[in-house]
C-alpha positions as CSV (number, residue, x, y, z in Angstrom):
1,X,-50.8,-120.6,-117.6
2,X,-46.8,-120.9,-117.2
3,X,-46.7,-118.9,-120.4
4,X,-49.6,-116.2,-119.1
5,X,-47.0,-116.0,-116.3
6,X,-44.0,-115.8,-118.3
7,X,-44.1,-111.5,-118.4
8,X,-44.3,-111.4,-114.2
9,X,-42.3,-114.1,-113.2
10,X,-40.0,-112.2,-111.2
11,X,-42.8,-110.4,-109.5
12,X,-44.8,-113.3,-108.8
13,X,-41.7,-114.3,-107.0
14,X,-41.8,-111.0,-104.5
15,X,-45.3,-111.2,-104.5
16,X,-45.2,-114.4,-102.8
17,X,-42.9,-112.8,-100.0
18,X,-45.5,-109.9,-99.7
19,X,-48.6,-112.7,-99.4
20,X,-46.6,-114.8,-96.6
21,X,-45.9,-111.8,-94.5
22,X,-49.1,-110.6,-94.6
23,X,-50.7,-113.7,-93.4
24,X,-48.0,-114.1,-90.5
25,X,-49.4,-114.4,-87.0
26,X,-48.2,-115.4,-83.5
27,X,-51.1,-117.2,-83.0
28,X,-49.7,-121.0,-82.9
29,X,-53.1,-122.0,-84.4
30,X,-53.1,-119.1,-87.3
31,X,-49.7,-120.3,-87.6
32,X,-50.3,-124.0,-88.7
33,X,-53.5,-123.2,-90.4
34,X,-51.1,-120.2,-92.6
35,X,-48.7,-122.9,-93.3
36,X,-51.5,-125.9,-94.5
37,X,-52.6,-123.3,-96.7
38,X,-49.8,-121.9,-98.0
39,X,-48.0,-125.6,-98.9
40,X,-51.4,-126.0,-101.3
41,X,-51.4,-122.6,-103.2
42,X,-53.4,-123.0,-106.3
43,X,-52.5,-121.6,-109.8
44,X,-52.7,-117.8,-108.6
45,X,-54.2,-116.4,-111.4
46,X,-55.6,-113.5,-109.6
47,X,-52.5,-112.2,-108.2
48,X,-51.0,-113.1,-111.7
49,X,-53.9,-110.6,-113.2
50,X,-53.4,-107.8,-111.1
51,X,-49.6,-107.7,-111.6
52,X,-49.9,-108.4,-115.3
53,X,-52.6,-105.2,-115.8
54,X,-49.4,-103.2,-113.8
55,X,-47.3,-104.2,-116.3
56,X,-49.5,-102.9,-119.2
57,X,-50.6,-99.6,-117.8
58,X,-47.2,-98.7,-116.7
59,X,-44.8,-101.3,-114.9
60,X,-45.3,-102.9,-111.4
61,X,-44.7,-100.7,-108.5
62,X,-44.6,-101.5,-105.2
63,X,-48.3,-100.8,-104.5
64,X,-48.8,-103.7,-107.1
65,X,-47.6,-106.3,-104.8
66,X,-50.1,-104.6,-101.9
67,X,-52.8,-105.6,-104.5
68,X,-51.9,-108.7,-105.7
69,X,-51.8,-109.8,-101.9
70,X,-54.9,-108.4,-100.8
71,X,-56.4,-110.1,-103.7
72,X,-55.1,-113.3,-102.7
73,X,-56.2,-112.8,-99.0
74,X,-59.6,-112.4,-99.9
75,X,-59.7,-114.6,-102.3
76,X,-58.3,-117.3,-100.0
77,X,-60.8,-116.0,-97.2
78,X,-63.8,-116.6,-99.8
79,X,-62.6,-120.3,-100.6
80,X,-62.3,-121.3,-96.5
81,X,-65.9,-119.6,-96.2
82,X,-67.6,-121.5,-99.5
83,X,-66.2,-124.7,-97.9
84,X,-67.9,-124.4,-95.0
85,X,-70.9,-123.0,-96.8
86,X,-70.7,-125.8,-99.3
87,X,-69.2,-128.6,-96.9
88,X,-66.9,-129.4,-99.0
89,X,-64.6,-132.2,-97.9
90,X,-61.6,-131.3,-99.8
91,X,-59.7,-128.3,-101.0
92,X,-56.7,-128.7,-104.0
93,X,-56.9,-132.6,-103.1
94,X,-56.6,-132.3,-99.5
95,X,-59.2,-132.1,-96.5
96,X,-60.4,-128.3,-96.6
97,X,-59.7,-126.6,-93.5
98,X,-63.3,-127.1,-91.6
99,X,-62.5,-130.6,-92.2
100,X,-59.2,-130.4,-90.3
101,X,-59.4,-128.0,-87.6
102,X,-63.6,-127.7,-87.4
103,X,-66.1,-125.2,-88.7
104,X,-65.5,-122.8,-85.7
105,X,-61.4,-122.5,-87.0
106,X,-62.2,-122.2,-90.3
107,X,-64.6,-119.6,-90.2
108,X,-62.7,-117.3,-87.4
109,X,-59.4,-118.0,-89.8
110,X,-61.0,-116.7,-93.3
111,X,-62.1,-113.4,-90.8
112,X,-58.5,-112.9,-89.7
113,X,-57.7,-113.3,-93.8
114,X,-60.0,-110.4,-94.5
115,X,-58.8,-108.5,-91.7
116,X,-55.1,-108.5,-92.8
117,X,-56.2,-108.1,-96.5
118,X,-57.8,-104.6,-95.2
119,X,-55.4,-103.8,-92.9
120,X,-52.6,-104.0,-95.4
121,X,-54.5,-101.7,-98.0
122,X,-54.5,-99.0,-95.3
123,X,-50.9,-99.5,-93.8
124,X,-50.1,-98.3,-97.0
125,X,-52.9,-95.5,-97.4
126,X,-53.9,-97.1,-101.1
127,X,-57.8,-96.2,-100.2
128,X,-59.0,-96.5,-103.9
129,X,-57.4,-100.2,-103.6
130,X,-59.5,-100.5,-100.5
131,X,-62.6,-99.6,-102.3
132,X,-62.5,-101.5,-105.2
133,X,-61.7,-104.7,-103.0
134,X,-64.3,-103.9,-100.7
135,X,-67.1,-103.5,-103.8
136,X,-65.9,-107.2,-105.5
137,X,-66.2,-108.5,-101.5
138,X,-70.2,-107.5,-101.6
139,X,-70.9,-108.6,-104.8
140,X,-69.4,-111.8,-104.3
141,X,-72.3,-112.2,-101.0
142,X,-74.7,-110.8,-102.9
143,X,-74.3,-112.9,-105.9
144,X,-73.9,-115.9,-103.7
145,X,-77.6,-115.2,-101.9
146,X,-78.8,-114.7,-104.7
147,X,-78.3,-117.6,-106.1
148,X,-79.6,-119.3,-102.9
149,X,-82.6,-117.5,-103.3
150,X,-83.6,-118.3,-106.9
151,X,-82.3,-122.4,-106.9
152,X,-85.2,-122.2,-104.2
153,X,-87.8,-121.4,-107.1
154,X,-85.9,-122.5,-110.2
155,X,-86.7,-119.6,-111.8
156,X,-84.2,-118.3,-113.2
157,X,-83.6,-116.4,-116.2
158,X,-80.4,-115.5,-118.5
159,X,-80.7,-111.7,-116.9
160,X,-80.5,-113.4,-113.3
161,X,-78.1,-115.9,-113.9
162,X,-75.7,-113.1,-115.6
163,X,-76.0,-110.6,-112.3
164,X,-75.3,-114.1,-110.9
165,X,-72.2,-115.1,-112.3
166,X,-71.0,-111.2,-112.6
167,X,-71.2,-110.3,-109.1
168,X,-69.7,-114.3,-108.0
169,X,-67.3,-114.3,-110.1
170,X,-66.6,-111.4,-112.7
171,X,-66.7,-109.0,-110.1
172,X,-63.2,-110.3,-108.1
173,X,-61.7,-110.4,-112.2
174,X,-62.5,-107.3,-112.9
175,X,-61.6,-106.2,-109.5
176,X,-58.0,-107.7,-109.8
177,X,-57.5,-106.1,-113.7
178,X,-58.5,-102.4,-111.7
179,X,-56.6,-102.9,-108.8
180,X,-53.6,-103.7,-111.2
181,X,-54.3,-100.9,-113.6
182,X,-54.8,-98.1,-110.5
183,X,-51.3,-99.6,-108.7
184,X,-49.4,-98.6,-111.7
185,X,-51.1,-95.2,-111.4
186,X,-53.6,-95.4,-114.5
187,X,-56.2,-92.8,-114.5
188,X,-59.5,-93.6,-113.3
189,X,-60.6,-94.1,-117.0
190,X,-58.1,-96.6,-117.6
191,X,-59.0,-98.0,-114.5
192,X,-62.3,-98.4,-115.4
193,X,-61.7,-99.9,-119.0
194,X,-59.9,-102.6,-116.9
195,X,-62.8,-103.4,-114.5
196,X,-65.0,-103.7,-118.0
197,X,-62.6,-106.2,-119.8
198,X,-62.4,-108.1,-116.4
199,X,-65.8,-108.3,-116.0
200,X,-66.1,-110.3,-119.1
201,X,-63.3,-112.4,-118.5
202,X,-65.0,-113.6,-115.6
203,X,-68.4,-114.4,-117.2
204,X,-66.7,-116.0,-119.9
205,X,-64.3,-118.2,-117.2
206,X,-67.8,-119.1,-115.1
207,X,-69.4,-120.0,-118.3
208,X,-66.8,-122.6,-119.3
209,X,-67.0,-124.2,-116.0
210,X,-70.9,-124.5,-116.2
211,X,-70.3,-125.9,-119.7
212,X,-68.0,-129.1,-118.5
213,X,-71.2,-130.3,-116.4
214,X,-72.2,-131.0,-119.8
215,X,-69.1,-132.6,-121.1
216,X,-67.5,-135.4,-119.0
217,X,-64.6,-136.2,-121.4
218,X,-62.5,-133.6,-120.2
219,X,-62.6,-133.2,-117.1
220,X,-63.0,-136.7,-115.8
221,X,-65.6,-135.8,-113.5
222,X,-69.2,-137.1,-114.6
223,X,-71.6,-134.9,-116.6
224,X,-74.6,-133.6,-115.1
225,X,-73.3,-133.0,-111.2
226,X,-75.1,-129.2,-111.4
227,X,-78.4,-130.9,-112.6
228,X,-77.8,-133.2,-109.2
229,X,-77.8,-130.2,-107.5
230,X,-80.5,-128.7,-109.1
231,X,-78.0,-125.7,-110.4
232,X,-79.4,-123.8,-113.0
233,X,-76.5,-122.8,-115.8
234,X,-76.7,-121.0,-119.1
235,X,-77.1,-123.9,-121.4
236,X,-80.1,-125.4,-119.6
237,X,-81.7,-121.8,-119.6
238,X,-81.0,-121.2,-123.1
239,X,-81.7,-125.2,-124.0
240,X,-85.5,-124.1,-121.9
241,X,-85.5,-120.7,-123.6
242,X,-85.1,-122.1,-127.2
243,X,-87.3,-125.3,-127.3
244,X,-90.9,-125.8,-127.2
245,X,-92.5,-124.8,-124.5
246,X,-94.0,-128.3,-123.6
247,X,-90.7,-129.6,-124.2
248,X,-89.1,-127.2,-121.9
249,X,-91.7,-128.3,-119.3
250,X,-91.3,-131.7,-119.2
251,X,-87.2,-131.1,-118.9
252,X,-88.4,-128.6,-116.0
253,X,-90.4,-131.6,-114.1
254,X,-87.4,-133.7,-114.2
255,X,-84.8,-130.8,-112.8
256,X,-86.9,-129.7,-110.0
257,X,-86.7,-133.1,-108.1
258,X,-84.6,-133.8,-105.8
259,X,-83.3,-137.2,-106.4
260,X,-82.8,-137.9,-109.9
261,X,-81.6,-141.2,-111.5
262,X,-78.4,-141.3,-113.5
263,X,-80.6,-142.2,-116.6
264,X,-82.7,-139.4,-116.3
265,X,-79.7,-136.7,-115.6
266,X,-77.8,-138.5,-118.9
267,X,-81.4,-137.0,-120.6
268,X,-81.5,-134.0,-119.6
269,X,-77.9,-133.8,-121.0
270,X,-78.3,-135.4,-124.1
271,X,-81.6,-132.5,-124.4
272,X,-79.8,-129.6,-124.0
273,X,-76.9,-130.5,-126.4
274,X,-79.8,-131.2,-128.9
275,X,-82.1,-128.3,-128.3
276,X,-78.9,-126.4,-128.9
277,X,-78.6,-125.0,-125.1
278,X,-74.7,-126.1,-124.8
279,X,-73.5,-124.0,-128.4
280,X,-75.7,-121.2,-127.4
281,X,-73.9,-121.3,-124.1
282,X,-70.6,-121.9,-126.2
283,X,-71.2,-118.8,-128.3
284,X,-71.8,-116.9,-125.8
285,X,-68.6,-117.5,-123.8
286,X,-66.5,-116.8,-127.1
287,X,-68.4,-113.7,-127.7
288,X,-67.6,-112.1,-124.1
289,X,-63.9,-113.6,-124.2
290,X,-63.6,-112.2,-127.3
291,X,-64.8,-108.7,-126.7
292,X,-62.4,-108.5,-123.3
293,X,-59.4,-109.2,-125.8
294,X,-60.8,-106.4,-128.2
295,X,-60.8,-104.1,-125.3
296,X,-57.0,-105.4,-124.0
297,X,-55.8,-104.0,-127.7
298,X,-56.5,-100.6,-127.3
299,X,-53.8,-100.8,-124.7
300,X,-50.2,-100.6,-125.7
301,X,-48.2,-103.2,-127.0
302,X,-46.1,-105.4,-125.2
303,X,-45.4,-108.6,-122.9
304,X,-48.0,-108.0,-120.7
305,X,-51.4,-106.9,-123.2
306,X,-50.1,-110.1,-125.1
307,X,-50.7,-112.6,-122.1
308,X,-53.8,-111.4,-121.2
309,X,-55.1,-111.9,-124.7
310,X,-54.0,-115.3,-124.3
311,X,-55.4,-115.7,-121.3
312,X,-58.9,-114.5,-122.8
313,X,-58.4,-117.5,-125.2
314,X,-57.1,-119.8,-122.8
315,X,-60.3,-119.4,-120.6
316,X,-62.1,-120.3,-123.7
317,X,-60.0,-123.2,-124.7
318,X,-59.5,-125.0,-121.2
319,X,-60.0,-128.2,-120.3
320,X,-60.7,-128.4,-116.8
């Protein structure tokens, strides 16, 4: 990532200046929440995105920075809502927010984070900013009840878990490779070829994550936590898809309870690596990875194009 970053260094810096104003508030409460939060930022690929698609389709302008922190506000407001949602206990190796200062804080401070993120897109009039922001935001709720609604059934299919996994996560990607593109003043063609390459970025991002449920060795974390949690990811729907149908509903029986022993989720495992569910997965991920670099080379040359195809490779390639 330090070398994806290499190109906007220097506007990573003023970005950073840009995201901690935005987020100021005399509110003593907002205030030491802000500053929690800010003392654990995470790797900031999205802002890194958006000012790296400037760069390609023109040079970052100050309209960039607008976007990269409005991406980061929302983004930041969707991680202190999934927390809650989730109940996670931690956040970047420290007690998430809902932990800290209750569900009540958390919830009323990833509201004030959406607030400023729209508030700063129409300070400075950049509507079509506003619009694509706004989109990503209600396909990231849709996706997410969605996916509530089918791990009630366990019915789902490849085409449901890609609307899934597009409107969770490829739709804030593609939204931040836009966003970039329309800052620097791309047309909305260009605009739009960035949303596409985005979009499969993110598929191919979410697909590597479901993938290390299926590989411990990497990650450190044990294998199988999404099968816990009765998740259904691409390589047990293509593992379910490609077997025997008897097979696939014996494997079925097992998933759909509730409590399952650590023997029988270290089966399922070993069944979709041999049913060939995990390479299917695999190929998949390359494919879509590979056709968002294919479309980054039809832009022009330079420092920029060249880290987001290595970014497209580094998604494929990472560890954890």
């Amino acid at each position: 990532m330090a070398q994806i970053r290499e190109p906007v260094e220097a506007p990573l810096a003023t970005f950073r200046d840009h995201f901690r104003d935005a987020m100021r508030s005399d509110v003593t409460i907002l205030d030491r929440v802000t500053q929690y939060v800010l003392r654990r930022k995470g790797k900031e690929i999205r802002p890194t995105l958006v000012l790296l698609a400037a760069e390609m389709c023109g040079g970052v302008r100050e309209e960039s920075y607008t976007a990269a922190a409005l991406v980061e506000l929302l983004h930041t407001a969707t991680l202190v809502h999934d927390d809650v949602v989730d109940e996670a206990e931690t956040r970047r190796g420290v007690l998430a927010i809902h932990r800290r200062w209750k569900n009540k804080v958390a919830v009323l401070f990833g509201d004030y984070l959406l607030s400023r993120g729209l508030l700063l897109a129409l300070d400075h009039k950049q509507y079509a900013l506003l619009h694509t922001m706004s989109d990503a935001v209600r396909r990231m709720s849709e996706g997410e009840l969605l996916q509530i609604e089918t791990a009630r059934k366990l019915d789902i299919t490849e085409e449901t878990y890609f609307r899934i996994i597009g409107d969770k996560t490829g739709s804030l990607i593609a939204a931040c490779l836009a966003a970039g593109a329309e800052s620097a003043g791309a047309d909305e063609a260009t605009a739009d070829h960035a949303r596409t390459i985005g979009e499969k970025l993110g598929l191919a991002f979410q697909i590597r994550d479901d993938l290390f449920d299926y590989d411990s060795s990497n990650t450190g974390k044990p294998a199988g936590l999404d099968l816990q949690d009765r998740k259904m990811t691409l390589p047990l729907i293509a593992a379910l898809e490609l077997a025997p149908e008897a097979e696939s509903a014996r494997i079925m029986r097992i998933v759909k309870k509730r409590r399952k022993s650590p023997g029988k989720i270290r089966e399922v495992v070993a069944w979709v690596h041999a049913s060939g569910g995990v390479a299917a997965a695999r190929a998949r991920m390359e494919q879509l990875a590979g056709e968002a670099a294919d479309g980054l080379r039809t832009f022009p040359p330079g420092e920029a194009r060249e880290a987001l195809i290595g970014l497209c490779a580094f998604v494929v390639a990472r560890k954890r």
